[in-house]
N, C-alpha and C positions, 0 to 999 in steps of 0.2 A: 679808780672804780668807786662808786657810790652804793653805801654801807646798805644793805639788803633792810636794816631797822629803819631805815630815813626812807625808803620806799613802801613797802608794802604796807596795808592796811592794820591796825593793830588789835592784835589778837585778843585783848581784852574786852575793848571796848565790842568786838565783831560778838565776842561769845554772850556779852551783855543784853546785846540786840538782839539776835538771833533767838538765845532758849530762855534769858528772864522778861525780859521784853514782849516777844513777839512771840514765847511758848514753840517754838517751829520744834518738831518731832517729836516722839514720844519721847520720858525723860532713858527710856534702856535705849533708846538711840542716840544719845547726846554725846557720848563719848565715839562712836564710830562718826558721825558728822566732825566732831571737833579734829580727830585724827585726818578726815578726807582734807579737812581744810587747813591744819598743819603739811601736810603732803603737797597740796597744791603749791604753797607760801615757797616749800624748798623748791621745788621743781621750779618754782617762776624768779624765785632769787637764782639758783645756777643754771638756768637754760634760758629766759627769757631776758632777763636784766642784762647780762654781758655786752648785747649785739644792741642795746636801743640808740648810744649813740651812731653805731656804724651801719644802722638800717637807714638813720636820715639822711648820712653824705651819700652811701652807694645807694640808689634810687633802683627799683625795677628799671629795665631794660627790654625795648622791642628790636626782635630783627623775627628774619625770614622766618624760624620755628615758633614763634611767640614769644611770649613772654617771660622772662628769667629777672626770678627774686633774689634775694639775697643766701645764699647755702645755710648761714643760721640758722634762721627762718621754716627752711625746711627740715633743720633739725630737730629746732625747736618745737616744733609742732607733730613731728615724728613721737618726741616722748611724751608730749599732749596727749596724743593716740594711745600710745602704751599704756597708758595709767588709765584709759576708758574715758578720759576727762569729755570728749566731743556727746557720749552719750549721758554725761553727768544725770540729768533731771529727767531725764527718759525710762521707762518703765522698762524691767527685768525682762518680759515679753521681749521687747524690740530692743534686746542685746545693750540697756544703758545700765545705769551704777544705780539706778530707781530713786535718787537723792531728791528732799524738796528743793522747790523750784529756789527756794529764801537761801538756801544753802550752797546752790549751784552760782546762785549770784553772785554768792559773795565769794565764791573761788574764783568766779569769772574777774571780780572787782582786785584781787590784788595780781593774776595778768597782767589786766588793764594796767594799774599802780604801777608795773615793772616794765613793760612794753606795750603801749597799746595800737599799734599799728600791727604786730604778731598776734595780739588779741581779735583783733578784729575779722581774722580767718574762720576760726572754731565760732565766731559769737554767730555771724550770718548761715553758718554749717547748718548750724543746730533748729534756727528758727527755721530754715528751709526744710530742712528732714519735719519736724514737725506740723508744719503743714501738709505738708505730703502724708506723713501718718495721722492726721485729722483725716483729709479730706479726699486722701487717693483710697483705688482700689486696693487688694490684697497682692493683686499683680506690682503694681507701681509702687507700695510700700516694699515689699520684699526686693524691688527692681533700683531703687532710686532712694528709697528714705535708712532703708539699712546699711550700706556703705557708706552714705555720710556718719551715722551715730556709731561706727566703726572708727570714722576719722579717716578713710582710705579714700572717697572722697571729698570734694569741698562742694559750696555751694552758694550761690549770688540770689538777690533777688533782682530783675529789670523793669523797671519801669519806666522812668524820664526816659525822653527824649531831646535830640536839640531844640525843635520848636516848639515841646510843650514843656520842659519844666516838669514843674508841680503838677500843673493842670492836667490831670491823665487822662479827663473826656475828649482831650485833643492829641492823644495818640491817634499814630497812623502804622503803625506795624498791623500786618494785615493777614492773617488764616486763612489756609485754602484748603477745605477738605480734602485727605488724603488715604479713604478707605481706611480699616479697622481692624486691628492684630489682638494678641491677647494681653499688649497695654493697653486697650481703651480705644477710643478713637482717634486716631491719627489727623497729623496736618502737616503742611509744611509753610514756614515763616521767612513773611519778606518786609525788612523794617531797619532801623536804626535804634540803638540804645545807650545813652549817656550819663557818665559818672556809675561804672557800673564798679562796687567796690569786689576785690578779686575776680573780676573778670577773665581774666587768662593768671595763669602762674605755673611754674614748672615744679611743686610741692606736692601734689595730688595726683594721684590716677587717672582721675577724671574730676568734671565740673557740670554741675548740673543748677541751671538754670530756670528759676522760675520767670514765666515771660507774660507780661502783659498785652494781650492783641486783640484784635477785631475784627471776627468773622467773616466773611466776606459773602456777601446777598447774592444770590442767585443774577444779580444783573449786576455784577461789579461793583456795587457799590458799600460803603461800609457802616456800619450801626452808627450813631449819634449820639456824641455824649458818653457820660461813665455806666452807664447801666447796659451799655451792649460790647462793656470788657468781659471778656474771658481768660482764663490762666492756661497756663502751658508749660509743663516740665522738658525743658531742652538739652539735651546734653552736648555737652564737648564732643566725646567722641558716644558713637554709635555702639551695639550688641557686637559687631563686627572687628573692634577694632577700626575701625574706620573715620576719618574724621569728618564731624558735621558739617552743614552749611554756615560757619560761622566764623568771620575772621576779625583779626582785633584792627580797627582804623584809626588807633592812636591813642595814646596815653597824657592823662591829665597832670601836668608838674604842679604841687600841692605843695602850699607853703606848709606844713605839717603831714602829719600820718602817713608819712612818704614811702613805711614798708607795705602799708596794703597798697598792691596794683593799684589804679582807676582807669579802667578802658572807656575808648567811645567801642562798641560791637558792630559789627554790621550783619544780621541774618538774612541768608539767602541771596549773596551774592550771584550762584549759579541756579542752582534747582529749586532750591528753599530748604529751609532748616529743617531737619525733618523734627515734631514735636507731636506730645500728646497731653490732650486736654483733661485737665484735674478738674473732676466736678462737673456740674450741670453751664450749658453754655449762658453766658452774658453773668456768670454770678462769679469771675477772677477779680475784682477790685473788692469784694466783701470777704473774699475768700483770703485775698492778699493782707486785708487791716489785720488778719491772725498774725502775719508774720512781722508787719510792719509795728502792731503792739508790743510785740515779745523784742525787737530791736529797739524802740523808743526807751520802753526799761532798760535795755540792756546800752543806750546813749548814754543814757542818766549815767548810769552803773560810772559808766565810762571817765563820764567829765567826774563824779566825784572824785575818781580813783586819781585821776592826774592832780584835783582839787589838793587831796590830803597829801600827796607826794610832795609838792608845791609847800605847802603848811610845814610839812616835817623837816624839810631842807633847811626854809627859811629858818626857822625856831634854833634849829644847830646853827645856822649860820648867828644868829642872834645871840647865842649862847656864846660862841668864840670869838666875836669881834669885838675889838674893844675900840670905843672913838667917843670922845668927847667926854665929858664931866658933868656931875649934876648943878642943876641949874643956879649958875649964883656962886659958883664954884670953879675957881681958877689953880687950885694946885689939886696936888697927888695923882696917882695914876688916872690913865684913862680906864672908862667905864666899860662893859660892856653891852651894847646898843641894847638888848633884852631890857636894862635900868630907864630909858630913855622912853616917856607915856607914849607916844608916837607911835613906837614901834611895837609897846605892846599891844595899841589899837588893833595895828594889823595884821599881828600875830591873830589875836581874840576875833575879827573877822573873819580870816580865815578858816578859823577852826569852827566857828558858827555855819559857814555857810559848808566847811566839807560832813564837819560829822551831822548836819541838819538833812545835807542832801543825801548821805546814808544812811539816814533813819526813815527815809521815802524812799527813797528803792527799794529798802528791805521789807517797809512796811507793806509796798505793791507788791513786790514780788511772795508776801506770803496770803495777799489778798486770791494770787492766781493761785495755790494750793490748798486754798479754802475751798476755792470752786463754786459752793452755793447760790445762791439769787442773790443777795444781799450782799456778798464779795462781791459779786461780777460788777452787780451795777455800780459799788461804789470803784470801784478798778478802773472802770469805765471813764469817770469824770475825771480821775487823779491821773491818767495815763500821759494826758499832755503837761500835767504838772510837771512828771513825775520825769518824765524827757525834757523841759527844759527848764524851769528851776537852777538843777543841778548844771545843767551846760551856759546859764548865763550868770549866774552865781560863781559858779567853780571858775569861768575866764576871769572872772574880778578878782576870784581870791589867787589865779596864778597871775594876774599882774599885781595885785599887793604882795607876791613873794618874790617880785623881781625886784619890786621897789627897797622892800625889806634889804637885801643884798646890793643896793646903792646900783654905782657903775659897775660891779663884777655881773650883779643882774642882768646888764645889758652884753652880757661877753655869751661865747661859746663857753668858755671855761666852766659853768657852771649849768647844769639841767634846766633851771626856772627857764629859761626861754626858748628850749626846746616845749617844754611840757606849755605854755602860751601858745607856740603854734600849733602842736597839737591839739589843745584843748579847743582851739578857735573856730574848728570843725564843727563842735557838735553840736553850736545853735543852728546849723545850717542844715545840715542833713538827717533823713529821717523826718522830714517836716519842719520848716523855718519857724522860727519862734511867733510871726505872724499869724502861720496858719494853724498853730498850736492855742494862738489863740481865739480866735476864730471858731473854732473847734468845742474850743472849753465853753464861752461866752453862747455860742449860735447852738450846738448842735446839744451839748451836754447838760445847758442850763437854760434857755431861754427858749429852748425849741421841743425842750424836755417835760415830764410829766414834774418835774420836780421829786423822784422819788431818792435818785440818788444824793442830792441835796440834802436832801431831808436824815438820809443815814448821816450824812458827813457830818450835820450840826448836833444829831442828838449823841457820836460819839464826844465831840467837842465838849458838848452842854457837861455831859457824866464827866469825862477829865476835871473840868473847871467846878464842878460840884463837890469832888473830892481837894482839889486844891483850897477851895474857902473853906472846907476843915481842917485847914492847918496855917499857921499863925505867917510862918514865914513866904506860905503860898499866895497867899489871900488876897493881894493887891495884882498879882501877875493875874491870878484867876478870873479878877473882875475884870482887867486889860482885855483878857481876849476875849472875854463873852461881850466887853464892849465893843469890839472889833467888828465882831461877826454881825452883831445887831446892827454896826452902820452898814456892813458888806449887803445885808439883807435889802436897807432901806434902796441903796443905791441899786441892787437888782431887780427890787418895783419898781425902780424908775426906768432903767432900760426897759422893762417889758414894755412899757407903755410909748415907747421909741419907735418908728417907723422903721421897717428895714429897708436898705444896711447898714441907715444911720447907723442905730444901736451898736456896732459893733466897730465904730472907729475908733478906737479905746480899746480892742481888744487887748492888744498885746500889752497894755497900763495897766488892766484889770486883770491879766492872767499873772504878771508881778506880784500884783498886791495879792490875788488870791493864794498862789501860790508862798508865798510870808506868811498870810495865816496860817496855812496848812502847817507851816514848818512851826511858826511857834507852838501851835500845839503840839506839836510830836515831841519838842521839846519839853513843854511842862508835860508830857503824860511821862517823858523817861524819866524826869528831875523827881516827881513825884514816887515813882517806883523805886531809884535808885537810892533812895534815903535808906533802904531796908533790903537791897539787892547789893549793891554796886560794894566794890573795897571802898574805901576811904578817897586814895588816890581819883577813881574812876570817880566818886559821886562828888567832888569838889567839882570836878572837871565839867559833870553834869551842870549842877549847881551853877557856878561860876557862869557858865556859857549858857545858860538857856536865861539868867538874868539880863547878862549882856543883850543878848537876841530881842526881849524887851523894852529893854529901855532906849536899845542905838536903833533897831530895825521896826521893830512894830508899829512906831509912831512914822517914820517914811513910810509904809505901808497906807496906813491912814491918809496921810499927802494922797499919795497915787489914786486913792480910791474918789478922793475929793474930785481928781483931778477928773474921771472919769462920770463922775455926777454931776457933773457941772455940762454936760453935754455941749462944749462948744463944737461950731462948725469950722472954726479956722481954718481944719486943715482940708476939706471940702473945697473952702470960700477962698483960698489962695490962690492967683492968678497962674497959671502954667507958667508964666514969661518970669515971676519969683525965679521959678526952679532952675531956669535955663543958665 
């Protein structure tokens, strides 16, 4: 069994971040926050850690009744429920534990650390009830969103389909008005939906479905494009006991995260689904980004948690093994690999990019408890960072901890390559790291007034302000303010790019941006930690936010080169190349 200290998030550095860092709650609430998130750490070391290896051999299973998870699983998430955890970040009102959202995160984050295929039930619960308490009636909040923050139900969101993917202006699941009850207006749903993560499972009471579809026009035919989506709360089973129009048409075999279900769905095999529409018609794909925000953080969250798990294994394993001798040196014992520069590289890697990437999670996730204009908007730009960063970082740093572990890295024998295939997920879903950047680049900066921009660099600017008053800062501080001054030049120069030129590079430019983002978050903790942190903790700081400048910020600078240089190469390539 693997030591519950080599998995979970660590408690020092969390409480660092959280109340000296990031200020999150009053300081008379610091000690009820630190206790919720002690409580969580045990409950997710003996409930959820036990079952991660035996969630990935025994796989969900369909037959005739549905779908059937693993008994753990729904144990484990049975004492989720008990402890309130599903309403963690949800307000006293609506039956949660009223906790900020920074705090919620970071309970969620050592789940994740311990199981995150189990985590991943409660993570989509919550963002689902949540919308629904945004943006339903008082009927459909009290009907649909309070049993989920109960934990008695669960919750998906559906979007893709098989022939569209991403591209959700090319859904075809289609609404057919169906008269109006005291949830709202009624419909019933005929369509298909793919990679639906808990789609079926036999853990919950019910399943409640938020469904993307399209109206259906007075002459059959259906809206065009993403702005004539609507949303729709679909349940499993019906007020009746009854079960909906919805059956599962197969399950997806996942090189990782093998304990959450993935269904393809089919609604309305016979009559149609029966469903009721959340919000004004054609506005579910704006309504949806609420939920699909709150799950992109909660990706992030995800890959760092596997990131640091990954880090922490390796580092023990490097500690205990002993091979080889230093360099130049043929007698006395062997070393252990830890003494070996190599290894410490990838040790120092790793820890850069997982505690980097939980200093952006935590830091967005207390931008959403700020709430203000000035949060939001900066929330806004950071969000695709803030999702993948951490999931193509954190795969790097869970293949440098297999490597770290030689050939046993490559065995069952040990986590690291469970926690790779796990992790390999989260550039993919929730938005591929393409369209993340895309996103950033097109919608958030280029297409933008520049106001969020504008917050992002004048906190930069103030960090690096306070770092050139200080002797041993002063060099890293000019680093980044030279960084962001090229980042700028090369972002006048995309503006002045034709589209969709400008954005062949996104995903090179969301990289580098995102590197920036992290070294600063780095010199703004190294800077605090001087006069916050133990000893221990602010070496640790120290140490790695050095390293993060001198190995990573100049590849950063590469990439952005790479991206001003505006070649068409990959435009101007023949198809017949590819083939």
């Amino acid at each position: 069994m693997t030591a519950a200290a080599d998995v979970l998030l660590p408690q020092e550095l969390l409480s660092f971040q959280l109340f000296d860092w990031l200020g999150v709650g009053q300081p008379e609430d610091r000690e009820a926050l630190t206790a919720a998130i002690d409580t969580a750490q045990r409950l997710a070391a003996d409930v959820f850690l036990p079952h991660y290896r035996q969630a990935d051999i025994e796989e969900p299973q369909l037959d005739g009744d549905g779908v059937h998870i693993l008994p753990a699983i729904r144990q484990a998430l049975q004492s989720y429920a008990e402890l309130g955890l599903f309403g963690a970040s949800f307000s006293e009102e609506l039956g949660g534990l009223g906790l900020p959202f920074a705090a919620s995160l970071a309970i969620y984050g050592n789940f994740a650390a311990a199981n995150i295929s189990t985590a991943g039930y409660p993570m989509l619960t919550s963002a689902n009830a949540r919308l629904i308490a945004t943006f339903g009636t008082a009927a459909q909040i009290d009907s649909f969103a309070r049993p989920q923050i109960e934990g008695r139900w669960f919750g998906t969101m559906c979007l893709s389909e098989p022939q569209a993917g991403s591209s959700l202006g090319d859904i075809r699941t289609r609404a057919v008005a169906d008269g109006e009850d005291g949830l709202g207006v009624r419909y019933r749903l005929f369509g298909n939906k793919m990679w639906i993560s808990g789609g079926d499972q036999d853990a919950s009471e019910n399943i409640i479905h938020l469904v993307l579809a399209k109206i259906v026009h007075d002459d059959g035919s259906l809206p065009e494009g993403s702005k004539g989506i609507s949303l729709f709360i679909v349940p499993k089973l019906l007020s009746d006991g009854d079960r909906n129009d919805i059956a599962v048409a197969g399950l997806n075999h996942k090189m990782g995260f093998r304990g959450t279900s993935n269904c393809l769905l089919n609604f309305g095999e016979d009559q149609g689904a029966i469903g009721w529409r959340i919000g004004a018609e054609g506005q579910g794909l704006a309504q949806m980004f609420m939920m699909m925000n709150e799950a992109r953080i909660s990706v992030g969250m995800g890959a760092t948690a596997l990131a640091y798990r990954g880090f922490r294994q390796s580092a023990r394993y490097a500690r205990e093994r002993t091979q080889g001798r230093a360099a130049g040196t043929k007698k006395g014992a062997p070393l252990p690999i830890l003494s070996h520069p190599d290894v410490r590289r990838m040790l120092l890697q790793q820890k850069i990019y997982a505690e980097g990437a939980l200093a952006l999670c935590l830091f967005c996730a207390d931008l959403v408890d700020k709430g203000d204009a000035d949060s939001e908007s900066l929330l806004a730009l950071l969000t695709p960072v803030a999702k993948t960063w951490p999931s193509e970082f954190g795969l790097i740093a869970n293949d440098l901890a297999i490597q770290v572990h030689g050939g046993y890295g490559y065995t069952r024998d040990f986590d690291v390559e469970q926690l790779w295939r796990d992790n390999r997920l989260n550039p993919i879903h929730e938005g591929t790291t393409g369209i993340q950047g895309i996103d950033l680049l097109g919608r958030k900066i280029l297409l933008s007034d520049g106001r969020s921009l504008a917050l992002l660099r004048d906190r930069i600017t103030a960090t690096a302000a306070r770092g050139q008053e200080r002797p041993e800062w002063q060099s890293l501080a000019t680093d980044l303010l030279d960084f962001w001054r090229y980042a700028d030049e090369v972002i006048a120069g995309l503006r002045s790019r034709q589209q969709p030129e400008a954005y062949d590079d996104a995903t090179l430019f969301l990289r580098a941006f995102g590197h920036g983002v992290v070294a600063w978050l780095w010199l703004d903790q190294a800077l605090l930690g001087q006069s916050q942190a133990s000893a221990a903790l602010h070496d640790g700081l120290r140490y790695a936010c050095r390293f993060f400048f001198e190995s990573e910020l100049p590849q950063a600078r590469t990439w952005l080169a790479i991206v001003g240089r505006h070649s068409t190469l990959v435009r101007d390539v023949p198809d017949a190349v590819l083939a």
